[in-house]
Kinemage of the C-alpha trace (Angstrom):
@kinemage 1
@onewidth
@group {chain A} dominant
@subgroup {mainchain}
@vectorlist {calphas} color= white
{ca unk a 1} P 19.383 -1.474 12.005
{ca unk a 2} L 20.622 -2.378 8.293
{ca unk a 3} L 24.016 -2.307 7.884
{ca unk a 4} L 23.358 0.552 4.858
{ca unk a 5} L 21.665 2.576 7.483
{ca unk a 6} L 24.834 2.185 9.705
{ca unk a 7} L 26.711 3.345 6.977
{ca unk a 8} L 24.660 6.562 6.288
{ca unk a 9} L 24.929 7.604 9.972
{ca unk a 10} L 28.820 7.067 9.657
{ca unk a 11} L 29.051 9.075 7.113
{ca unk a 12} L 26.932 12.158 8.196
{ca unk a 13} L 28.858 11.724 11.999
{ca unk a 14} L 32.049 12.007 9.641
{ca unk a 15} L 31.118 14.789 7.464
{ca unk a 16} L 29.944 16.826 10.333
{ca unk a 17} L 32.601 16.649 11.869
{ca unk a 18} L 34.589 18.994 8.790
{ca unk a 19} L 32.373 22.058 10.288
{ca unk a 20} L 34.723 23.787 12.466
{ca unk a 21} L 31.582 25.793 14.413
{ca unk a 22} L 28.822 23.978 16.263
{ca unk a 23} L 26.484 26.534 14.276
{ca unk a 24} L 27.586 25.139 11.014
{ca unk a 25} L 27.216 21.267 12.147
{ca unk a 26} L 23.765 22.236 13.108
{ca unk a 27} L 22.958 23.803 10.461
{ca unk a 28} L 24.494 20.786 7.974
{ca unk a 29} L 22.637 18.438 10.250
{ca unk a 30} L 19.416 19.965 9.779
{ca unk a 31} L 19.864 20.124 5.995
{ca unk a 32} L 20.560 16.166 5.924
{ca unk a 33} L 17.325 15.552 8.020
{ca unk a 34} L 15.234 18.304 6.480
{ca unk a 35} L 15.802 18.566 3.028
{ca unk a 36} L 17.102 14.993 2.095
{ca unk a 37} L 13.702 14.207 3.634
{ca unk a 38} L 12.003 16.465 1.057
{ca unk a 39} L 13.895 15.000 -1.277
{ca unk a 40} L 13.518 11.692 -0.704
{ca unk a 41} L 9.611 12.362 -1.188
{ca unk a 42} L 7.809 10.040 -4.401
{ca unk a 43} L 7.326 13.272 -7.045
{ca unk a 44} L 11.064 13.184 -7.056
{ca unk a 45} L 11.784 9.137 -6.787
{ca unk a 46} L 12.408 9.411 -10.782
{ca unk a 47} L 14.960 11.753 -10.304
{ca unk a 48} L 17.113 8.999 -8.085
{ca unk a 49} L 18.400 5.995 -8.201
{ca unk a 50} L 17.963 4.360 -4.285
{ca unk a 51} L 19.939 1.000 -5.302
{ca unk a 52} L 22.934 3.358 -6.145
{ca unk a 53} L 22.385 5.879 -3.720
{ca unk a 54} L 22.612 8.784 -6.493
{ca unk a 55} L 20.667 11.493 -8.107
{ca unk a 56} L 20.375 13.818 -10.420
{ca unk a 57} L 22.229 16.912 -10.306
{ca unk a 58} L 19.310 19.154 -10.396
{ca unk a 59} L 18.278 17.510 -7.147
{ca unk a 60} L 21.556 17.176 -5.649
{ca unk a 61} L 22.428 20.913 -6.127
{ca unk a 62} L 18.534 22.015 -4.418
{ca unk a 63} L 18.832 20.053 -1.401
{ca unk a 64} L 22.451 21.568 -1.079
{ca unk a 65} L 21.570 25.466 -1.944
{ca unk a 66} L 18.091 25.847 -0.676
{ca unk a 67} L 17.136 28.712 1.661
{ca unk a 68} L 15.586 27.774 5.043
{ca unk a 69} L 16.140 27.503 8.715
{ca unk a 70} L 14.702 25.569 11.444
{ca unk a 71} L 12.305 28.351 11.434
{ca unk a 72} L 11.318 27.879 7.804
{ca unk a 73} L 7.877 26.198 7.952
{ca unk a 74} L 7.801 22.622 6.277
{ca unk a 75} L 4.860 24.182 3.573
{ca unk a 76} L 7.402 26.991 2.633
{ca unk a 77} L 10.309 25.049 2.404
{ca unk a 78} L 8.823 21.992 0.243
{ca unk a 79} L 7.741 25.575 -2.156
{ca unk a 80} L 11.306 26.791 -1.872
{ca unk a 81} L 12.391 23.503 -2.966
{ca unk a 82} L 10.565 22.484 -5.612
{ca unk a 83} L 11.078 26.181 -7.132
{ca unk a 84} L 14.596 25.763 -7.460
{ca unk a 85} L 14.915 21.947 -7.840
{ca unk a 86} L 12.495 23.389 -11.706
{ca unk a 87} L 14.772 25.896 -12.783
{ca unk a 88} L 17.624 23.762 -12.081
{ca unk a 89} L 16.496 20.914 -13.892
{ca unk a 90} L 15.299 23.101 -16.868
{ca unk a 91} L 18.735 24.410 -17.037
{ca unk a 92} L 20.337 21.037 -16.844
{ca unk a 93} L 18.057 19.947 -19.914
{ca unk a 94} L 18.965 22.678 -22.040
C-alpha cells in the first residue's frame, strides 16, 4: 500500500470520527466511497489536479451536496451528479 494511500485512509478514519452519530459516519463514509468514486471518473479528470490532490470547486461542492443514499441506484446518482456538478460549474464561470 503507497504511503499516499495510507495517508487518505488516515484522514477519512480522522474525519469520521467528527460525526457524533454512527448514522452520520455512515452516511460520510458512503459519500467518500460513492461519490469521490464518481468523481474520480475520466469526463471529470480535467476538472482535477491528482498530483495536488485538488479540484475545482464546482466538483468539490457536487460530491459534497449531492442527493443519494445507499439506496440511490449508481445510474441515478452518476445523473444526479453530473446535473448539479453543470449548473455549478456554469455558475462558477459566470
Amino acid at each position: 500500500m503507497s504511503w499516499r494511500t495510507r495517508l487518505l485512509i488516515a484522514a477519512w478514519n480522522t474525519a469520521a470520527r467528527l460525526f457524533a452519530g454512527a448514522d452520520q459516519r455512515l452516511s460520510f463514509a458512503w459519500r467518500v466511497v460513492v461519490v469521490m468514486g464518481i468523481a474520480m471518473e475520466e469526463q471529470y479528470r480535467s476538472y482535477r489536479n491528482d498530483t495536488a490532490g485538488s479540484m475545482h470547486i464546482a466538483l468539490a461542492t457536487t460530491a459534497a451536496k449531492v442527493r443519494g443514499s445507499e439506496r440511490t441506484t449508481k445510474d441515478e446518482l452518476r445523473e444526479s451528479f453530473d446535473e448539479m456538478f453543470r449548473s455549478l460549474l456554469n455558475a462558477a464561470r459566470q
